[in-house]
Residue, then its C-alpha position, 0 to 999 in steps of 0.5 A: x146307758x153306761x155305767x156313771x163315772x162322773x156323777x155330779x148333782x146340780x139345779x137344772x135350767x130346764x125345771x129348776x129342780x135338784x138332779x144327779x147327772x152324769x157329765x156329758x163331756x167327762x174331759x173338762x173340768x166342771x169346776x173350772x168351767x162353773x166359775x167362768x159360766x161356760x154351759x154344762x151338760x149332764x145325762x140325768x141319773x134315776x136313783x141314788x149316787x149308791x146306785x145310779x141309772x144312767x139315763x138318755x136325757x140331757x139336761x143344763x146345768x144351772x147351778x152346780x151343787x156338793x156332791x152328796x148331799x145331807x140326806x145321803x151322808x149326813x155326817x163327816x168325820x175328819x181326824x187330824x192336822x190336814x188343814x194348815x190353820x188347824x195346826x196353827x190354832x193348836x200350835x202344832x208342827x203340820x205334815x209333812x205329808x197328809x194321809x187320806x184313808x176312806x172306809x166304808 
């Protein structure tokens, strides 16, 4: 199948079990469409979210999940005054514009 572009990882209605899934309609917004219940459909990726194989099999999302999970990344590391409370709580000015930077 192609190549995954929209990976999301769910509880599928059909077994109950934990998935990767590529979205099947990769025009919606799944977020949306999770809190106002609307069916969701994903193509079951075999592998890891470092190397998914995409395959032809449909299922249901049941219950949509973080997108790594612990066993993948099981750290985060978060530098600076991104989150308004953040500031607040150590009386600091907050930004005027945030910065994102990812290594890996």
């Amino acid at each position: 199948m192609g190549k995954a572009t929209h990976i999301i990882r769910f509880v599928a209605s059909e077994d109950n079990r934990i998935h990767l899934g590529q979205l099947v309609d990769t025009s919606r917004d799944i977020g949306v469409d999770s809190v106002e219940g609307k069916e969701i459909k994903a193509y079951l990726i075999n592998g890891t979210i470092f190397a998914p194989e995409v395959t032809e099999h449909v299922y249901t999302v049941k219950q949509l999940l973080s997108p790594v999970s612990p066993e993948d990344c099981n750290y985060i590391r978060c530098l600076g005054l991104n989150y308004m409370d953040h500031a607040n709580v150590g009386s600091l000015p907050s930004c005027s514009q945030c910065v994102s930077v990812w290594q890996a």
